[in-house]
Chimera marker file (.cmm) of the C-alpha trace (Angstrom):
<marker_set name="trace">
<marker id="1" x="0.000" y="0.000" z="0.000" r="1" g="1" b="0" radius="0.5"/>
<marker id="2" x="2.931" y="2.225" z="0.694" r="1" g="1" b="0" radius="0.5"/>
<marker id="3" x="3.937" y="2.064" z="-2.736" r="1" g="1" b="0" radius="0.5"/>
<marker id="4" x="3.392" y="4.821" z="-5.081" r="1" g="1" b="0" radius="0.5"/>
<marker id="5" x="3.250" y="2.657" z="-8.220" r="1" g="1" b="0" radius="0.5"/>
<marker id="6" x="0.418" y="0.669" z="-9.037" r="1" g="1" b="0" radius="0.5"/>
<marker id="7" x="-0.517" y="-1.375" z="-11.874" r="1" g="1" b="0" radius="0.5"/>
<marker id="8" x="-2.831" y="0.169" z="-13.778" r="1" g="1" b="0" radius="0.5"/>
<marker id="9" x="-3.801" y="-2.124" z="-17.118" r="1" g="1" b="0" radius="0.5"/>
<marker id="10" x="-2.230" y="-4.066" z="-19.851" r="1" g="1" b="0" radius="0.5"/>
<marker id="11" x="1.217" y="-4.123" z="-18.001" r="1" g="1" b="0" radius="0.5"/>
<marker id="12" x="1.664" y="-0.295" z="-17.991" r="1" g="1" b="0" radius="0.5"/>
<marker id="13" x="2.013" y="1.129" z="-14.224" r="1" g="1" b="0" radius="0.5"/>
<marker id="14" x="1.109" y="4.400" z="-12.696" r="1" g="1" b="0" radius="0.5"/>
<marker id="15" x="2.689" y="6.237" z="-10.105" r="1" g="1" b="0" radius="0.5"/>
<marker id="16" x="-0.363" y="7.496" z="-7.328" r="1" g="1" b="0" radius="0.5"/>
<marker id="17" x="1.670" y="10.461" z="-6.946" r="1" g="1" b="0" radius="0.5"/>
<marker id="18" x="2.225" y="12.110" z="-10.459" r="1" g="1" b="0" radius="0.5"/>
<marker id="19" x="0.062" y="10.262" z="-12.255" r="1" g="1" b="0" radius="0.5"/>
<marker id="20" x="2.832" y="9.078" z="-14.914" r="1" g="1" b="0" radius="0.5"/>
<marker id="21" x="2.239" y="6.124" z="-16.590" r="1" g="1" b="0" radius="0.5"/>
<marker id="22" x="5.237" y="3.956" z="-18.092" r="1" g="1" b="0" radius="0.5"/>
<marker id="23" x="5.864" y="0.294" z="-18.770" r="1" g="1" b="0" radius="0.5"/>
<marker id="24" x="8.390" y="-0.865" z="-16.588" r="1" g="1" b="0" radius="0.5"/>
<marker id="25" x="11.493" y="-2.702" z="-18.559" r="1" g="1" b="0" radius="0.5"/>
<marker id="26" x="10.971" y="-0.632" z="-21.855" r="1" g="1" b="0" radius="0.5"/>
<marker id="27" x="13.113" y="1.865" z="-22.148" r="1" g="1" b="0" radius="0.5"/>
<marker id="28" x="13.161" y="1.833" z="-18.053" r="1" g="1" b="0" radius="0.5"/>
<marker id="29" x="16.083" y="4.564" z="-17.506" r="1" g="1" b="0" radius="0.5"/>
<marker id="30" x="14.098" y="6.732" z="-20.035" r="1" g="1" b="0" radius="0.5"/>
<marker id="31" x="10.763" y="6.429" z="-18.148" r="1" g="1" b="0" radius="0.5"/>
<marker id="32" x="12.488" y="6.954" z="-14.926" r="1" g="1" b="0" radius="0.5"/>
<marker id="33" x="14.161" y="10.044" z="-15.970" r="1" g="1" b="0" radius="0.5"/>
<marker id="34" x="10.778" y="11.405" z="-17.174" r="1" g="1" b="0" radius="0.5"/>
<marker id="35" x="9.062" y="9.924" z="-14.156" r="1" g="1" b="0" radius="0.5"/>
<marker id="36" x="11.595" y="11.980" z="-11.681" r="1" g="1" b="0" radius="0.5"/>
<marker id="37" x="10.586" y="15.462" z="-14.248" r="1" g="1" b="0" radius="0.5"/>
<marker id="38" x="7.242" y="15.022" z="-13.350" r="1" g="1" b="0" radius="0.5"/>
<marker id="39" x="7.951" y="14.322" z="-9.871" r="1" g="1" b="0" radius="0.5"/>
<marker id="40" x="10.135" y="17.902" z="-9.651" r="1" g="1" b="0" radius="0.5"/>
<marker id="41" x="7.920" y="19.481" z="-11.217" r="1" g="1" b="0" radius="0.5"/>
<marker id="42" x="5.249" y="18.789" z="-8.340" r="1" g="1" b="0" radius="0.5"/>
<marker id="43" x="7.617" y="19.499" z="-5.668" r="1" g="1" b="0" radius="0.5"/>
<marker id="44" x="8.123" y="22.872" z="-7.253" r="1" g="1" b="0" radius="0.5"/>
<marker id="45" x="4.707" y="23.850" z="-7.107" r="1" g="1" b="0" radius="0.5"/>
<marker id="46" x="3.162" y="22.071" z="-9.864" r="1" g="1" b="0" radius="0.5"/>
<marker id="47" x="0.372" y="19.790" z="-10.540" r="1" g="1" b="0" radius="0.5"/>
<marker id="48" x="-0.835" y="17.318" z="-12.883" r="1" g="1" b="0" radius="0.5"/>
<marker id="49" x="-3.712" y="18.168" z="-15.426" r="1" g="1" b="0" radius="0.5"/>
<marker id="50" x="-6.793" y="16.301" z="-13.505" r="1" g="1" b="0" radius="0.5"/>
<marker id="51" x="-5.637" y="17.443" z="-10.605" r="1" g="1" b="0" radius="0.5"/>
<marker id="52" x="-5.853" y="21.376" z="-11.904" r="1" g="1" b="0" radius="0.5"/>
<marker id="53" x="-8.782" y="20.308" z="-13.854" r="1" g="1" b="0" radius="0.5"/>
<marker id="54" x="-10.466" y="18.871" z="-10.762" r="1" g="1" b="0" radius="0.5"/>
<marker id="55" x="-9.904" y="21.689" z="-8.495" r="1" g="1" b="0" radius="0.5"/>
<marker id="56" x="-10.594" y="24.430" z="-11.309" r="1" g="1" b="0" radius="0.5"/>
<marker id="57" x="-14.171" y="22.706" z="-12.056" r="1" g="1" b="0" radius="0.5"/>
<marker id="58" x="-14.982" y="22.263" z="-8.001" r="1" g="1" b="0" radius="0.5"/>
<marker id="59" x="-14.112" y="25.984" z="-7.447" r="1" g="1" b="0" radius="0.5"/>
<marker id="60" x="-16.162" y="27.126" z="-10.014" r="1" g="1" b="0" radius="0.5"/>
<marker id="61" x="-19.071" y="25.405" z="-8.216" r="1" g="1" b="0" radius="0.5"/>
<marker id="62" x="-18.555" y="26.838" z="-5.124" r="1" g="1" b="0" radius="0.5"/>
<marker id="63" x="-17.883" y="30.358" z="-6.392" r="1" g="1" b="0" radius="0.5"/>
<marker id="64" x="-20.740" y="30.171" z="-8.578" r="1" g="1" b="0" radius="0.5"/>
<marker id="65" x="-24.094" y="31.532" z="-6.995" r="1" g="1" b="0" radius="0.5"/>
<marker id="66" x="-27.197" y="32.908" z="-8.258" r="1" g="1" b="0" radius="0.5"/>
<marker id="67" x="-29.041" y="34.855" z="-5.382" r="1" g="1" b="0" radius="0.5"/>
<marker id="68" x="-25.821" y="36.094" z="-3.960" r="1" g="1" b="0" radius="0.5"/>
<marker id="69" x="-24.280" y="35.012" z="-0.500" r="1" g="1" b="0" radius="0.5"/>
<marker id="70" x="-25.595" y="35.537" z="2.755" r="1" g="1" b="0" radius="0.5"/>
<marker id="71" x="-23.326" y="36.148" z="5.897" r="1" g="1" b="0" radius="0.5"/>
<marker id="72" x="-19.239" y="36.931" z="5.814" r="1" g="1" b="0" radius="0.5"/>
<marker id="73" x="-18.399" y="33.629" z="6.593" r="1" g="1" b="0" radius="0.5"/>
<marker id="74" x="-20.377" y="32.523" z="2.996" r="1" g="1" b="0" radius="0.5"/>
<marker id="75" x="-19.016" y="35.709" z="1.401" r="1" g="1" b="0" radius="0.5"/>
<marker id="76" x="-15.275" y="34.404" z="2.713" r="1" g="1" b="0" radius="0.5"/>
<marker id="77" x="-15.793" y="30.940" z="1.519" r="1" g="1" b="0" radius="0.5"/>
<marker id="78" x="-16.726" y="32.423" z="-1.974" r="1" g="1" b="0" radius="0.5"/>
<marker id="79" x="-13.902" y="35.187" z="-2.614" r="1" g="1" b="0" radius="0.5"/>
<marker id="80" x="-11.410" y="31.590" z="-1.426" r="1" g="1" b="0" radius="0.5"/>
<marker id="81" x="-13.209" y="29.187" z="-4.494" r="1" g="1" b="0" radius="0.5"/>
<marker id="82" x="-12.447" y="32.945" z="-6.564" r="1" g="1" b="0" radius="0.5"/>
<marker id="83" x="-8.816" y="32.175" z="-5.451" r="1" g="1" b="0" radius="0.5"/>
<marker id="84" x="-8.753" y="28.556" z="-6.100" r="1" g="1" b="0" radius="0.5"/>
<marker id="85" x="-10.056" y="28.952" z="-9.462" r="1" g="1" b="0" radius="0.5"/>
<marker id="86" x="-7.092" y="31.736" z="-10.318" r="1" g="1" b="0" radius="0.5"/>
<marker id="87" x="-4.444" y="29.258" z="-8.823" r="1" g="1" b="0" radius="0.5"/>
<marker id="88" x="-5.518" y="26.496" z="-10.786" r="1" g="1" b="0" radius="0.5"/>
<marker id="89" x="-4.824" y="28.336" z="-13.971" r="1" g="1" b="0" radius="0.5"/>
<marker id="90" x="-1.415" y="30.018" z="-12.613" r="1" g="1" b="0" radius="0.5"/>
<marker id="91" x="-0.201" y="26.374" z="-11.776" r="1" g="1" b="0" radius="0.5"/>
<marker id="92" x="-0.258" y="25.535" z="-15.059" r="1" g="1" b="0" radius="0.5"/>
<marker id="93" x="3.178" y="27.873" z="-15.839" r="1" g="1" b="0" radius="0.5"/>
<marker id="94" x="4.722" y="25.293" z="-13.317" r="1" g="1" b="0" radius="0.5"/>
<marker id="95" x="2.333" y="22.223" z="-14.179" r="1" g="1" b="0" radius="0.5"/>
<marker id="96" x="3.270" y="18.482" z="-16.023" r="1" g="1" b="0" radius="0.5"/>
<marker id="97" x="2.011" y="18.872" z="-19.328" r="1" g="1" b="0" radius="0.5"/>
<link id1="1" id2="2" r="1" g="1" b="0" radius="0.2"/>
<link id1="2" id2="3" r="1" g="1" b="0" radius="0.2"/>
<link id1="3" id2="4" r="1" g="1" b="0" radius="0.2"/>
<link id1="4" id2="5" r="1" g="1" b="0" radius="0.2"/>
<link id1="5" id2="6" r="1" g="1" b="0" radius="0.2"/>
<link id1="6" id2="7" r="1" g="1" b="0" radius="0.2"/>
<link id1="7" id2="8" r="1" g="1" b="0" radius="0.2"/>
<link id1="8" id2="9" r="1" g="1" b="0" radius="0.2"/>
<link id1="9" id2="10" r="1" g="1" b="0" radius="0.2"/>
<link id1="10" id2="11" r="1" g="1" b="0" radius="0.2"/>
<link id1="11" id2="12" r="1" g="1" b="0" radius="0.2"/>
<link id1="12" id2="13" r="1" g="1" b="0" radius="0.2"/>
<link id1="13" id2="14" r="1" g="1" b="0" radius="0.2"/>
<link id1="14" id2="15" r="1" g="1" b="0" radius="0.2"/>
<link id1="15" id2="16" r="1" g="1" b="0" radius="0.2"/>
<link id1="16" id2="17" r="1" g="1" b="0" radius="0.2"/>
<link id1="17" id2="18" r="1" g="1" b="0" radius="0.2"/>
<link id1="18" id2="19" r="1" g="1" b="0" radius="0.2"/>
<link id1="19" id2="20" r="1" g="1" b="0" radius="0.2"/>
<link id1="20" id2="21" r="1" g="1" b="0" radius="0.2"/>
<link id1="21" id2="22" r="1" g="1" b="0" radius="0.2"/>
<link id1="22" id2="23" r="1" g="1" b="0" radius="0.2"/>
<link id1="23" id2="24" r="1" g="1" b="0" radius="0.2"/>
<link id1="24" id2="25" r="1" g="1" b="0" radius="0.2"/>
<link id1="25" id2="26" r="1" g="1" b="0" radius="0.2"/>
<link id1="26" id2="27" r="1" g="1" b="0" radius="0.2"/>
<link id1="27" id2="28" r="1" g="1" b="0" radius="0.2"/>
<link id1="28" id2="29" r="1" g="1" b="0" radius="0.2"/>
<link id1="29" id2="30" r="1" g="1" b="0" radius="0.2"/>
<link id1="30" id2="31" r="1" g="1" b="0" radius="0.2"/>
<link id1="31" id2="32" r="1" g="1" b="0" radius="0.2"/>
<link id1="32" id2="33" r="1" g="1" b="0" radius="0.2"/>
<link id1="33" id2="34" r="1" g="1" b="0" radius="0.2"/>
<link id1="34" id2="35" r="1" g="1" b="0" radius="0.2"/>
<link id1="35" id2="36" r="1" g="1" b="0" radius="0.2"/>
<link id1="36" id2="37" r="1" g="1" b="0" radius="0.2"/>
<link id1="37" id2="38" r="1" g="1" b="0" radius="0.2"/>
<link id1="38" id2="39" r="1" g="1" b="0" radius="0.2"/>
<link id1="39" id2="40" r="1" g="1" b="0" radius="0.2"/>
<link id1="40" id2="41" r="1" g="1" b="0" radius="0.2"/>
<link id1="41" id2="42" r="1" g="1" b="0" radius="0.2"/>
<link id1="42" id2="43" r="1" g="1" b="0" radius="0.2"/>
<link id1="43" id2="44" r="1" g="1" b="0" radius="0.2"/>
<link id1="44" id2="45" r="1" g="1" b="0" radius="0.2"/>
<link id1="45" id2="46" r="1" g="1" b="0" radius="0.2"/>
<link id1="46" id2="47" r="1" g="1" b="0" radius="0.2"/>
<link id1="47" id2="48" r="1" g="1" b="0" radius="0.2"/>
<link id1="48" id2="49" r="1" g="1" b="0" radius="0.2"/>
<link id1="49" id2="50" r="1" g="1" b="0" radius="0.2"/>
<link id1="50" id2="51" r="1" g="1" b="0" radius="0.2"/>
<link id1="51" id2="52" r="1" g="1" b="0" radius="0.2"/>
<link id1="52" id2="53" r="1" g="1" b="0" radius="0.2"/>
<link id1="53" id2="54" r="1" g="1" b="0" radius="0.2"/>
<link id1="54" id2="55" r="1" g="1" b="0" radius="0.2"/>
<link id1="55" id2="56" r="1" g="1" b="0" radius="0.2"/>
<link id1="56" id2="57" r="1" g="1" b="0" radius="0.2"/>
<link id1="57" id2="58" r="1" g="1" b="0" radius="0.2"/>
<link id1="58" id2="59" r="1" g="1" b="0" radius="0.2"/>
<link id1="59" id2="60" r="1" g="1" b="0" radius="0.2"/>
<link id1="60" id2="61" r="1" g="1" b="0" radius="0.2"/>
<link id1="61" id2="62" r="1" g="1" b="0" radius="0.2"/>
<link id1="62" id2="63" r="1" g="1" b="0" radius="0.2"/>
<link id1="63" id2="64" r="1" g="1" b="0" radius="0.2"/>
<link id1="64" id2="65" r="1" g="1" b="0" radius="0.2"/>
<link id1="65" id2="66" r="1" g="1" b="0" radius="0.2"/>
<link id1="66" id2="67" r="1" g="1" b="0" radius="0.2"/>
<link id1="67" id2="68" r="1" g="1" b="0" radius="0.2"/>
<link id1="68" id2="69" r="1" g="1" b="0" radius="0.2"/>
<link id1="69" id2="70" r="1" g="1" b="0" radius="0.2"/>
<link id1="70" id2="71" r="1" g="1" b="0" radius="0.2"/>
<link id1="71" id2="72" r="1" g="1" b="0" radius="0.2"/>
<link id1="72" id2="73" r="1" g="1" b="0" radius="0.2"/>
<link id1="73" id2="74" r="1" g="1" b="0" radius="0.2"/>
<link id1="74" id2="75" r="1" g="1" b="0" radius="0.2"/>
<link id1="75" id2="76" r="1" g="1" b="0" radius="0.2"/>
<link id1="76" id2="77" r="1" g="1" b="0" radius="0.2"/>
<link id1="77" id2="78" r="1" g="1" b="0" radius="0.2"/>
<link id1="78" id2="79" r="1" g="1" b="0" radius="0.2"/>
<link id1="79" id2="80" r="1" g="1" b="0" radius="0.2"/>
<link id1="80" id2="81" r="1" g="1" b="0" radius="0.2"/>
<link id1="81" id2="82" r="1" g="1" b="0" radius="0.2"/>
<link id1="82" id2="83" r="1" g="1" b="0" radius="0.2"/>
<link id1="83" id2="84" r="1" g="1" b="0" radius="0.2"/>
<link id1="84" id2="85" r="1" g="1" b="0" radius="0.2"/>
<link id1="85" id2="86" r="1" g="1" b="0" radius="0.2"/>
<link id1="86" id2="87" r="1" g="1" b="0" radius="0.2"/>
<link id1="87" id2="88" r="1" g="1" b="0" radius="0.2"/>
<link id1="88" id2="89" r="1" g="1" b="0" radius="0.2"/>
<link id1="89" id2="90" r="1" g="1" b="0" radius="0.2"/>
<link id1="90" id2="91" r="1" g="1" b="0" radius="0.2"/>
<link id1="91" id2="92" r="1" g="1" b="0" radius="0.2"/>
<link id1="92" id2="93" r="1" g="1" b="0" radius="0.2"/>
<link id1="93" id2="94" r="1" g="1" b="0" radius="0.2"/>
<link id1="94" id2="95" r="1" g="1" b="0" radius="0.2"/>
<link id1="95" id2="96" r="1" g="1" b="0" radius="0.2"/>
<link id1="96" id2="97" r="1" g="1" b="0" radius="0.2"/>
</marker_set>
């Protein structure tokens, strides 16, 4: 459980982390080099597409709304999903293709 690469199907593995899929024995060094790209990439502030994608889209829910907010604590919540939404798209600069 503690690894970070799991099969995923037809003998091609993903890493949990990164999300970078590779067959292991083909061209191994190769895929490990990219593999530890990705990885830097994330450790320097990037993240992988679905995650951006993911956290764009659930943003966008929350700082959608109709009738307007109610309360600071709702108005707070909303200007934060704002945020999350411009991050997202600023992450990409630094983001695995």
């Amino acid at each position: 459980m503690n690894n970070p690469i799991q099969p995923h199907h037809s003998g091609i593995v993903e890493c949990r982390i990164c999300g970078f899929k590779f067959v292991p024995g083909e061209d191994d060094e190769e895929a490990q080099e990219l593999h530890q790209l990705e990885r830097w990439k994330i450790i320097c502030g990037g993240l992988p597409y679905d995650i951006r994608e993911f956290l764009k889209k659930t943003a966008w829910q929350a700082a959608e709304c109709e009738d307007g907010v109610q309360g600071d604590s709702a108005r707070r919540e909303q200007e934060i999903a704002k945020r999350a939404v411009a991050f997202s798209y600023w992450t990409r600069a630094l983001s695995p293709a």
